[in-house]
C-alpha positions as MATLAB code, in Angstrom:
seq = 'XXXXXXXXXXXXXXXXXXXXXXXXXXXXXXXXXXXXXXXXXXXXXXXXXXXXXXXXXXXXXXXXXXXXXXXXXXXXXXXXXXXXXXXXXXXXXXXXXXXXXXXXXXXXXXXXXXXXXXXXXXXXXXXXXXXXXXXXXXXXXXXXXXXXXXXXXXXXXXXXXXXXXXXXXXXXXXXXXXXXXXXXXXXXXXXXXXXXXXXXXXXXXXXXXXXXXXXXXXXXXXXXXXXXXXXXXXXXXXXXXXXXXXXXXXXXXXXXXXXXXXXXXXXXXXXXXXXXXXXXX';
ca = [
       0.000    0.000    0.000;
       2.288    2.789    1.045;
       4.689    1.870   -2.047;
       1.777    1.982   -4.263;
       0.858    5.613   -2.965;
       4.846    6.532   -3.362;
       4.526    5.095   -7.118;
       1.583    6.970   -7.421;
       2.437   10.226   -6.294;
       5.806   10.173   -8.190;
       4.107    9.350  -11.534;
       1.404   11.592  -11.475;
       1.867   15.128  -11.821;
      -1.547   16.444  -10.702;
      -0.492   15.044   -7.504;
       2.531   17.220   -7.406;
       1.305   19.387   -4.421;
       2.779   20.010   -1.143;
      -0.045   17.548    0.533;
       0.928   14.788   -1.738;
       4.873   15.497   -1.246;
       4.233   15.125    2.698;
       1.930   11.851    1.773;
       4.463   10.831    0.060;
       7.143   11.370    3.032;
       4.863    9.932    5.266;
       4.469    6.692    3.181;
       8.384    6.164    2.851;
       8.599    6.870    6.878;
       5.761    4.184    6.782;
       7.527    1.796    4.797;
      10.422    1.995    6.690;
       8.896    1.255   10.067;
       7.367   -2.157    8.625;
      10.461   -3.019    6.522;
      13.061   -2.555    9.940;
      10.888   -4.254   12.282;
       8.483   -7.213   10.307;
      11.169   -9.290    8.639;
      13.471   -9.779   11.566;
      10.359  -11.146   13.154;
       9.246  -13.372   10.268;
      12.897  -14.618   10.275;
      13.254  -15.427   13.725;
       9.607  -16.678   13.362;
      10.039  -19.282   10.258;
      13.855  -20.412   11.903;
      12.472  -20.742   15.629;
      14.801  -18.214   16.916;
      14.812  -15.402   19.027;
      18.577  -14.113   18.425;
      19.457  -11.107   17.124;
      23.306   -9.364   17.092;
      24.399   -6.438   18.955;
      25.105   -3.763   16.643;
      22.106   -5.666   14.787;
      19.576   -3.857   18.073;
      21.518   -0.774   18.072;
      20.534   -0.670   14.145;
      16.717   -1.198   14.680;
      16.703    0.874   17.726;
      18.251    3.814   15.777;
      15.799    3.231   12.796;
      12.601    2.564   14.315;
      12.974    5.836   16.758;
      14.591    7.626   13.643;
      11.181    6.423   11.476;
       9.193    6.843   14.089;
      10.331   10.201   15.629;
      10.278   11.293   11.830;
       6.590   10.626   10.971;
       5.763   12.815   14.303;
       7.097   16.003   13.047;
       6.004   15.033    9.360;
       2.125   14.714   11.204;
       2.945   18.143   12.870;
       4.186   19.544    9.370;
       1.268   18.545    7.241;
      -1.584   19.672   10.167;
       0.686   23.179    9.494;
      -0.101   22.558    5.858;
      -3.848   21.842    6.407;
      -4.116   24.755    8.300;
      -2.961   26.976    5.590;
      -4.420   25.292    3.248;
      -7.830   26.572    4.447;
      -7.537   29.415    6.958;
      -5.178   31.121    4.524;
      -6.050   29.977    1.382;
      -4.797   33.381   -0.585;
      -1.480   33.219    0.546;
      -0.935   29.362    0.338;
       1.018   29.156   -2.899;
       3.517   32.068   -1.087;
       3.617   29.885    2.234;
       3.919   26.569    0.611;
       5.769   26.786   -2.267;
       8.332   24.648   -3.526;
      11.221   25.158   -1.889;
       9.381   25.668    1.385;
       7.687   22.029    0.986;
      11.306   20.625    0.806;
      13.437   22.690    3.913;
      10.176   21.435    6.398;
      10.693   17.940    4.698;
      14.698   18.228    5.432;
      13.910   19.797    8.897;
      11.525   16.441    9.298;
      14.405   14.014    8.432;
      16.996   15.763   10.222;
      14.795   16.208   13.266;
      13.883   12.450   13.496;
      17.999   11.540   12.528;
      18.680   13.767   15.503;
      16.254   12.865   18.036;
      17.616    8.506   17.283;
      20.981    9.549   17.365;
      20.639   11.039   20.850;
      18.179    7.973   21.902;
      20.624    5.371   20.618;
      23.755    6.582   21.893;
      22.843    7.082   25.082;
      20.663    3.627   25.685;
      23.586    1.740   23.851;
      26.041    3.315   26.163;
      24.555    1.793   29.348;
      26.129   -1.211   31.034;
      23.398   -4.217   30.964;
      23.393   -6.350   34.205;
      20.099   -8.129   33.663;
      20.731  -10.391   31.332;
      20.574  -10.249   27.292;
      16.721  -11.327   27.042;
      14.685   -8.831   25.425;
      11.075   -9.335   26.203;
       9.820   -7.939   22.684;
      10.075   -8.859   19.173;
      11.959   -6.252   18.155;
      14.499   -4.561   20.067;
      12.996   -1.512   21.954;
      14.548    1.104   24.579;
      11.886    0.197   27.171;
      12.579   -3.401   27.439;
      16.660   -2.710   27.210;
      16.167   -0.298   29.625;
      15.052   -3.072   32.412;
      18.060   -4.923   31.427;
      20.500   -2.103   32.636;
      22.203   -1.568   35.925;
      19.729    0.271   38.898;
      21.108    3.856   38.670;
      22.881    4.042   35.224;
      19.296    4.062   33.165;
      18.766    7.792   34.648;
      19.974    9.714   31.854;
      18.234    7.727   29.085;
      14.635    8.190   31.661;
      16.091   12.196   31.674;
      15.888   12.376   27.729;
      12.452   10.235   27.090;
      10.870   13.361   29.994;
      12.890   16.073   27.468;
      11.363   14.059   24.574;
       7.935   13.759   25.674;
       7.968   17.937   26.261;
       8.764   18.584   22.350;
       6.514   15.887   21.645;
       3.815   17.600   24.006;
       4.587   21.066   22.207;
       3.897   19.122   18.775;
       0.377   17.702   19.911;
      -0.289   21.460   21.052;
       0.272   22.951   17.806;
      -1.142   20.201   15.893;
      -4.573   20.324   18.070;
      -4.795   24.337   18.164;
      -4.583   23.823   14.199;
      -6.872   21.529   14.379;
      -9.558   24.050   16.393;
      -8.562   26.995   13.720;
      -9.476   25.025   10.771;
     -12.870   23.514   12.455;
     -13.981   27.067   13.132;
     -13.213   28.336    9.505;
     -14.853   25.318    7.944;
     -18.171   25.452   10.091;
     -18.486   29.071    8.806;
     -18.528   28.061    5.157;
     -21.556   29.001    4.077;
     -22.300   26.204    1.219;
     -22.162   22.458    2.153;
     -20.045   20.950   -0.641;
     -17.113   23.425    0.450;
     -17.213   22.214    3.956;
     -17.404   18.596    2.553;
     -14.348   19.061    0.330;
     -12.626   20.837    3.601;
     -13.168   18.070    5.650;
     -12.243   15.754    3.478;
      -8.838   17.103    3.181;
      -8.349   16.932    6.917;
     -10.131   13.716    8.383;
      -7.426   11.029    6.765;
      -4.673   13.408    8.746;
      -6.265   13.431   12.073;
      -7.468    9.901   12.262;
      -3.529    9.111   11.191;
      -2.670   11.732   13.586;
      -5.231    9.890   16.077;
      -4.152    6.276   15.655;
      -0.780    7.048   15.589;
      -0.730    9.166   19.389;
      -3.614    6.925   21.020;
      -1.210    3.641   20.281;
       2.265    5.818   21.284;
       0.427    6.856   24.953;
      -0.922    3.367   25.730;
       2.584    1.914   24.897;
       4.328    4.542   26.941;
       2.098    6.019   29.728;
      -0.097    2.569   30.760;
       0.248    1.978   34.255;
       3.247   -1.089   35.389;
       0.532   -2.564   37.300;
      -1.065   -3.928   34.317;
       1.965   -4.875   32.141;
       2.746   -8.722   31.088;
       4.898   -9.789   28.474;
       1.665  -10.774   26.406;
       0.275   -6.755   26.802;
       3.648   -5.187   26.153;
       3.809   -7.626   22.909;
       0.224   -6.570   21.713;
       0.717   -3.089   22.282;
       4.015   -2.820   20.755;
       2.346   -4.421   17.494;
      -0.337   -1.391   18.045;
       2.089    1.320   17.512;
       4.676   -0.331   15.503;
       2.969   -2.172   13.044;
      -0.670   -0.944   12.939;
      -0.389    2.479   11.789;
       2.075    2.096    9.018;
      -0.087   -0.507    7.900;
      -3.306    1.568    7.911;
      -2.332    4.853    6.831;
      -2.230    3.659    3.240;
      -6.069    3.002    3.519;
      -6.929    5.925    5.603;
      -5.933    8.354    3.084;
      -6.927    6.554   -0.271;
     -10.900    5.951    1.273;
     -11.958    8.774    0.366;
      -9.548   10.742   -1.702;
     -11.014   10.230   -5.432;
      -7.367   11.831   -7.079;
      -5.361    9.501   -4.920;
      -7.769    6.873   -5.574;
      -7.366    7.327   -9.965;
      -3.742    7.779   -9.744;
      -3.583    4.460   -8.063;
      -5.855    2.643  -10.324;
      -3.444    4.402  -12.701;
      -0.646    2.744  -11.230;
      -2.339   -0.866  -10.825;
      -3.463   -0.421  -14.630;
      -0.051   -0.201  -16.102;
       1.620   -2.730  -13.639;
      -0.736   -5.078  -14.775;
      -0.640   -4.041  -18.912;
       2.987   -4.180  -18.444;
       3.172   -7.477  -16.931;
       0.850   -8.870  -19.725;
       3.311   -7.079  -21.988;
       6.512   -9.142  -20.828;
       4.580  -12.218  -20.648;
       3.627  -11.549  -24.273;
       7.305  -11.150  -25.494;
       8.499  -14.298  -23.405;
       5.213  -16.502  -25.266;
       6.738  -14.603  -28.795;
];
């Protein structure tokens, strides 16, 4: 799904548009997620293995918080979007042109790069006393975390509180968007312009939704209730869940997304008849 949508908005050039350039961001941030965490599992899975190398964690721990990190300040760029989009709709082309689009899609990357980088080192530098048993099926800074001596995990616990304030901040702006562009669209006077406005927004915050409702139950549930089972299911709920549904989220209800995929589909398929043509020949 989300490499169909990056096919699809590469090929098409009515779907050259800063929305489509941050769907398409979001959809190789999506694909990323699933490709660093899913086949290390099915491996382990088919093999009947649970190992996994050292600097083999330290790589999925610095992609998955790198993806992940990412597609947070991509959500918080593209509610910024939205909100231009239609509470300034006059100056839109001036705000989001071009070269705009691509320094927030740098600052995105380099943000979520950052934010791993910092993550990574510092779990990674911690002396483990507990054992090398990760309770997970991916590695994960939580469950390396209880591994670790009693007093050296402070400074990793120090930068998750530093990281939930920015990420706080984000889910402040995103929501105070959110309220701007509900009170310009419930003044539109006719009710196809409201229904094209909404339209526009809904895929973003139910992304936006799914993606901070599964992040707070991993994170803030209480230890009381945690089991090895919970923590499993839960990790699959904001690891695997999103990415997977974001695909289908936006392409519902988005009639250009939805031809330029059948686009897409069309010519895979007349292609592939093609070849098998010229193979029969």
């Amino acid at each position: 799904g989300n490499g169909l949508i990056i096919t699809a908005v590469a090929c098409d050039h009515r779907l050259h548009t800063p929305m489509y350039f941050f769907l398409l961001n979001l959809s190789v941030l999506d694909l990323g997620t699933i490709s660093t965490i899913v086949p290390k599992s099915m491996a382990n899975s088919l093999w009947d293995t649970r190992d996994i190398s050292y600097s083999g964690c330290a790589a999925q721990v610095f992609l998955v918080v790198f993806l992940l990190g990412g597609e947070y300040y991509l959500l918080t760029v593209m509610a910024y979007d939205r909100y231009v989009a239609i509470c300034k709709p006059l100056h839109y082309g001036t705000i989001m042109g071009s070269r705009a689009c691509v320094k927030m899609g740098a600052v995105v990357w380099a943000g979520g790069f950052l934010y791993s980088v910092l993550h990574t080192a510092n779990t990674f530098s911690i002396p483990l006393c507990q054992g090398n048993t990760v309770d997970q099926f991916f590695c994960e800074i939580p469950q390396i975390l209880k591994l670790s001596c009693s007093d050296s995990y402070r400074r990793e616990v120090g930068l998750i509180v530093v990281s939930v304030c920015l990420m706080f901040g984000c889910f402040i702006f995103i929501v105070l968007s959110y309220v701007q562009i509900f009170t310009v669209v419930l003044r539109i006077p006719s009710e196809q312009g409201r229904h094209k406005a909404f339209s526009t927004c809904l895929p973003h915050l139910a992304v936006f939704s799914l993606f901070v409702s599964t992040d707070m139950f991993a994170y803030l549930k209480p230890p009381s209730i945690s089991s090895p089972t919970l923590d499993l299911v839960v990790s699959v709920l904001y690891a695997v869940v999103p990415p997977t549904l974001n695909p289908l989220i936006y392409s519902m209800r988005n009639k250009e997304l939805k031809d330029a995929l059948r686009k897409v589909i069309s010519w895979t398929f007349f292609s592939s008849g093609d070849i098998a043509i010229a193979l029969r020949k």
